[in-house]
N, CA and C of each residue as an Amber inpcrd file, in Angstrom:
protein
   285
 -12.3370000 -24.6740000  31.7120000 -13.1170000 -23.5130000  31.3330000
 -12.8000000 -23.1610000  29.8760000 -13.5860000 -23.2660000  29.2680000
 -13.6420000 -22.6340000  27.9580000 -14.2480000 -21.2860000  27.3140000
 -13.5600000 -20.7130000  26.9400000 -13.5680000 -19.5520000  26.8460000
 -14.4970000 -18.9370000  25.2660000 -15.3350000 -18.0860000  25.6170000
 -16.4500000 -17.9290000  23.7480000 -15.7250000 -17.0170000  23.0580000
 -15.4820000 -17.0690000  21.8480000 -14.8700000 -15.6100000  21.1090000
 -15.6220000 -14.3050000  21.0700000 -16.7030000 -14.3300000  21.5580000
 -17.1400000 -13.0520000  22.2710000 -16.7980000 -12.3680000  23.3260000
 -15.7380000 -13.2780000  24.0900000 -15.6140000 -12.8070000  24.8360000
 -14.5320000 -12.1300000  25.4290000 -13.9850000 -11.6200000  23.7380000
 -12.5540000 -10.7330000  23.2200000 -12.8950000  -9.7880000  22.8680000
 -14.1890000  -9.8840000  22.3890000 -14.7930000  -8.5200000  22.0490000
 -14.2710000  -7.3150000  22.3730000 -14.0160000  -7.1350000  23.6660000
 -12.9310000  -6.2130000  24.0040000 -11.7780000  -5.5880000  23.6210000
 -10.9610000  -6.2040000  23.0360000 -10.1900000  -6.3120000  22.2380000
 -10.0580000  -5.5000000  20.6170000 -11.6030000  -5.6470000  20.1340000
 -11.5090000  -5.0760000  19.2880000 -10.9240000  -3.5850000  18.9290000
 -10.8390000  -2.9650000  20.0520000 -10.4780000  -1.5610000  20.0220000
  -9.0280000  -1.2210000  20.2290000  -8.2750000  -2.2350000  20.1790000
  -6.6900000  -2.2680000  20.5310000  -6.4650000  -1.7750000  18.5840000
  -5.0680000  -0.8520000  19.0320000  -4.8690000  -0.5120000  18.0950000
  -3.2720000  -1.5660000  17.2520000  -3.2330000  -1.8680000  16.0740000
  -2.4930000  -2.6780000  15.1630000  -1.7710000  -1.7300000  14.5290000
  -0.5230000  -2.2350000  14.3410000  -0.0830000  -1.6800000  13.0300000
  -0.3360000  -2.5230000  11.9080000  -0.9510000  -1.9430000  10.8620000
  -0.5160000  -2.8420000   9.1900000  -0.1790000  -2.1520000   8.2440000
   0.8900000  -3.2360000   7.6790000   1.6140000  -2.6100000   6.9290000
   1.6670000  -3.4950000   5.8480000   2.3450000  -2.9430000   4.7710000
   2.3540000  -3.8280000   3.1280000   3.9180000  -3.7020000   3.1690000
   4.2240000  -4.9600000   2.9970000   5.6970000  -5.1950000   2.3280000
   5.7450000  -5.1450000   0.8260000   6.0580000  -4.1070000   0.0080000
   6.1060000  -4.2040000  -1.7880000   7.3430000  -5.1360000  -2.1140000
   8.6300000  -5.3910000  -1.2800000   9.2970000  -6.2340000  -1.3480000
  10.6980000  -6.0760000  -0.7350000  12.0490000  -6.4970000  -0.6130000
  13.1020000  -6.7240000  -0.1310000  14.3560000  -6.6220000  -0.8440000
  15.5710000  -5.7890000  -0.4170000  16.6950000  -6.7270000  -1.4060000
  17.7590000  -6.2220000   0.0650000  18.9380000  -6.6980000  -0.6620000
  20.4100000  -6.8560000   0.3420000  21.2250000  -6.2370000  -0.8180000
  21.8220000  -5.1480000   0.1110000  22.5870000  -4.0780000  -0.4110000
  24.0420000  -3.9920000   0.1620000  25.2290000  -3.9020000   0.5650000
  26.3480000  -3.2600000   0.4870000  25.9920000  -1.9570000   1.1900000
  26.5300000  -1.6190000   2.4580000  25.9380000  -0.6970000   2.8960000
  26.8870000   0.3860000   1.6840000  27.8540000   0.8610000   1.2290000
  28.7910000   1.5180000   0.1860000  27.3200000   1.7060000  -0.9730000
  26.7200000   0.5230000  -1.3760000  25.6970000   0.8850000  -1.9410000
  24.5130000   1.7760000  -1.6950000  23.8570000   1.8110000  -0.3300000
  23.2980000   2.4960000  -0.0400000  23.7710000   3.5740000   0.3700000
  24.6190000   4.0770000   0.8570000  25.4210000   5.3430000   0.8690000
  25.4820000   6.1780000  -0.6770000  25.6440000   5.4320000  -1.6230000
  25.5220000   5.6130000  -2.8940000  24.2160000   6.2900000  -3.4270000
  22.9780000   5.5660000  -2.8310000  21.7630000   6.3690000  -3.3570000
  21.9360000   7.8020000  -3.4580000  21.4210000   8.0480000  -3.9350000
  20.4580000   9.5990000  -4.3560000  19.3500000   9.7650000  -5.0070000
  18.6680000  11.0600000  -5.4600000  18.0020000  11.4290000  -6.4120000
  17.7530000  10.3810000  -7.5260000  16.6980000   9.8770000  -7.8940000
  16.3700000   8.8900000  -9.0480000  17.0540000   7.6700000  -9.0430000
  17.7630000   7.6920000  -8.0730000  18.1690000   6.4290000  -7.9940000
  17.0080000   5.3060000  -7.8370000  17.1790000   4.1000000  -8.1360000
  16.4870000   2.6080000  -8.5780000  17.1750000   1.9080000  -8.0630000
  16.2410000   1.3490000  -6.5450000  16.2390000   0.0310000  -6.2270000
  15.7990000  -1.3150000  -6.3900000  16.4660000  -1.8490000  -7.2520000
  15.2160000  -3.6340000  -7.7700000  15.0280000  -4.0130000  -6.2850000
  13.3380000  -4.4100000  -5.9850000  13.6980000  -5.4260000  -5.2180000
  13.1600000  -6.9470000  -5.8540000  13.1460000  -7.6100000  -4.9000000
  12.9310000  -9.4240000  -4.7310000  11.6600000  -9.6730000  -5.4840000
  10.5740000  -9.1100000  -5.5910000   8.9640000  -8.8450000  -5.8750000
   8.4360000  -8.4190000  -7.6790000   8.1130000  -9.5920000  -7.8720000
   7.9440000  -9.6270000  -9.3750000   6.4880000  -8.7970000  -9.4260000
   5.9160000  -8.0890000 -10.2530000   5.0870000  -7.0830000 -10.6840000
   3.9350000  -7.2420000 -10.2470000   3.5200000  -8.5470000 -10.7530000
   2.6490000  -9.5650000 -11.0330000   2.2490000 -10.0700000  -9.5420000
   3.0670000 -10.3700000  -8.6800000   2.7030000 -10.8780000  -7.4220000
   2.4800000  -9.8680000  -6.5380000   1.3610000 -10.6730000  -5.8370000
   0.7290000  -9.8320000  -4.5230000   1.5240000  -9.6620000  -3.6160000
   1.0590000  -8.7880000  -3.0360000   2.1050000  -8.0290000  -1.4570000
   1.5770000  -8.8150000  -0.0470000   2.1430000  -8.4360000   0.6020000
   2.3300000  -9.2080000   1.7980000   1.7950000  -8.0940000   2.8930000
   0.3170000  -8.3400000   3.2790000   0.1080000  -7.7690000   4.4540000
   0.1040000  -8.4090000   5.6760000   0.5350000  -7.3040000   6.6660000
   1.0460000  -7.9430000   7.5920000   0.1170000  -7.0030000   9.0550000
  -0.0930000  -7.5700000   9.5150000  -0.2240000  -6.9270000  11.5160000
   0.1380000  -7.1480000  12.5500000   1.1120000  -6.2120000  12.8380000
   2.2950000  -6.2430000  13.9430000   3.4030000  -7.0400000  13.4040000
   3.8590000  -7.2430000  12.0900000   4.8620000  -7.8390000  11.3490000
   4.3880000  -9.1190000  10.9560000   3.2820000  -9.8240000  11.1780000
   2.6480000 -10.9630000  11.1230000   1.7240000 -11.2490000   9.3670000
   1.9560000 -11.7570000   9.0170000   1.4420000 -11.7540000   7.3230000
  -0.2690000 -12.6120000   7.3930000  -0.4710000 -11.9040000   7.3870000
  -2.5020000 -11.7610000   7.5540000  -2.9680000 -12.1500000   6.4720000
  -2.2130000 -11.5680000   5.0460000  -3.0700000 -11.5440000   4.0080000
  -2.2270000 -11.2550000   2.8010000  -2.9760000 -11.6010000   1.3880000
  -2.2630000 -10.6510000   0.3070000  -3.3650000  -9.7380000   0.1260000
  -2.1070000  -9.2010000  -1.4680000  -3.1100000  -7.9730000  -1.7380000
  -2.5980000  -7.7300000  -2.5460000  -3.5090000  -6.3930000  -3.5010000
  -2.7610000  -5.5630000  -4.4030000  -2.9810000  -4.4150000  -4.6680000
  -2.4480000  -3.2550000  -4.8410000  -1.5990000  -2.1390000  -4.6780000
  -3.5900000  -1.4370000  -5.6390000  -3.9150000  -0.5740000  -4.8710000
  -5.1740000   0.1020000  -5.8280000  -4.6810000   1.1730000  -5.5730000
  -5.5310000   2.5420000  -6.6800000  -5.2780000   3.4310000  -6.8620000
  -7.0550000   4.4320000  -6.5690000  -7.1240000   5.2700000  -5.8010000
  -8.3240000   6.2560000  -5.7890000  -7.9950000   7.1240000  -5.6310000
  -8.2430000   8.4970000  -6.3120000  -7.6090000   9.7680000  -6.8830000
  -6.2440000   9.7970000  -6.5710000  -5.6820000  10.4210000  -5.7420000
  -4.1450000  10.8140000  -5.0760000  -3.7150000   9.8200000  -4.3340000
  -3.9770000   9.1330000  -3.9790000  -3.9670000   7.5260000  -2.6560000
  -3.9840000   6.5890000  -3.1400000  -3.0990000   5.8250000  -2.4430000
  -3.0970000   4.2820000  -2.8470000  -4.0000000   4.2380000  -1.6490000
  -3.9700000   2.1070000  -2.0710000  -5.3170000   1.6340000  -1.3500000
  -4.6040000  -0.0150000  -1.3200000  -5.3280000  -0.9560000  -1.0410000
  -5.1550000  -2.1540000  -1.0150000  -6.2350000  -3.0650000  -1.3060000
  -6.0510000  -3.9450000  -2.0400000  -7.5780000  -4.3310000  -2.1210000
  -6.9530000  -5.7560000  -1.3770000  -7.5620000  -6.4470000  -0.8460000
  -7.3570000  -8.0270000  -0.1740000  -8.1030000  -8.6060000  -0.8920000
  -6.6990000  -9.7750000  -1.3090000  -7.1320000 -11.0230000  -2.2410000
  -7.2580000 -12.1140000  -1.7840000  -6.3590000 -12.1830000  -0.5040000
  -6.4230000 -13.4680000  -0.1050000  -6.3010000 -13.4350000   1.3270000
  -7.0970000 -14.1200000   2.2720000  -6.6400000 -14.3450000   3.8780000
  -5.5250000 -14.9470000   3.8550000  -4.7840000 -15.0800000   4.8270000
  -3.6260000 -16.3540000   5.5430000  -4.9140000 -17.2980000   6.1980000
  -4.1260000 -18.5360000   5.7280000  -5.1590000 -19.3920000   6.6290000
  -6.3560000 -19.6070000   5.9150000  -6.9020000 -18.7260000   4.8730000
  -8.0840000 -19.2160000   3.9450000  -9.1930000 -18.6830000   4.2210000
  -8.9680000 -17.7260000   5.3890000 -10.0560000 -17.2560000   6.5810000
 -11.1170000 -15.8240000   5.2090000 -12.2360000 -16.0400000   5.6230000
 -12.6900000 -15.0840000   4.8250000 -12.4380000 -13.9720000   5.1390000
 -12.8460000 -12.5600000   4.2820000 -12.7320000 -11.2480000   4.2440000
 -13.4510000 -10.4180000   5.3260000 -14.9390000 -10.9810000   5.2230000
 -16.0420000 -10.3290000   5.3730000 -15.4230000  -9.7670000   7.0240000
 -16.4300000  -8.6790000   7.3480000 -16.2830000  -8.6550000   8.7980000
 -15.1530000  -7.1710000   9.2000000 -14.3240000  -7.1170000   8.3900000
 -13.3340000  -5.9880000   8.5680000 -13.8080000  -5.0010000   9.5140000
 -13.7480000  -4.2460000  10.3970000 -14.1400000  -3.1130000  10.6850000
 -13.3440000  -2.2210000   9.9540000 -13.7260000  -0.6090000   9.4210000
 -12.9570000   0.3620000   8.8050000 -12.1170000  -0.2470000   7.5290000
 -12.6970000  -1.3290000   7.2090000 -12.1140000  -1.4780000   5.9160000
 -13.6120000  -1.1070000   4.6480000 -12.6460000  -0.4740000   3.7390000
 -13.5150000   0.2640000   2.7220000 -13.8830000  -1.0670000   1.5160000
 -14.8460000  -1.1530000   0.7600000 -14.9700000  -1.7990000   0.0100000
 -14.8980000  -1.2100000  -1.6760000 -13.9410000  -1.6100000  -2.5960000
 -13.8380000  -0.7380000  -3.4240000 -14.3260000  -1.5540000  -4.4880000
 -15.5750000  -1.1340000  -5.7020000 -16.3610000  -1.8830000  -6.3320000
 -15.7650000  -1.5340000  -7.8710000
């Protein structure tokens, strides 16, 4: 029995988490005890490179960091897998 991808359709209404990784580092916990106020964490993630979106911890896609009035945003640059964009539900298109 083979099964149609319509016939997940159902599915569509399950709720995901996604999230953007901006990047990583390894600290000394003495270090992090250390933070405060204005304190600066480098992480791993050069300026220039895209972020890592992810759903349910799973890396879906890149991206990069947009700005509309008070809010960030994400714009998607790239699928995982090569898979196109189109199709999103509740994703905004920013021109």
């Amino acid at each position: 029995m083979t099964i149609q991808p319509s016939s997940f359709d159902f599915l569509k209404d399950v709720d995901v988490r996604l999230s953007v990784e901006l990047g990583r580092t390894e600290m000394k916990l003495r270090e992090v005890m250390g933070l405060g106020e204005e304190s600066i964490v480098m992480l791993d993630r050069l300026t220039d490179e895209l972020l890592d979106v992810m759903v349910n911890g799973k890396i879906v896609a890149k991206g990069e960091i947009v700005a509309r009035g008070n809010r960030f945003g994400l714009r998607i640059v790239e699928m995982a897998g090569g898979a196109q964009t189109g199709g999103l539900a509740g994703v905004e298109t920013l021109g």
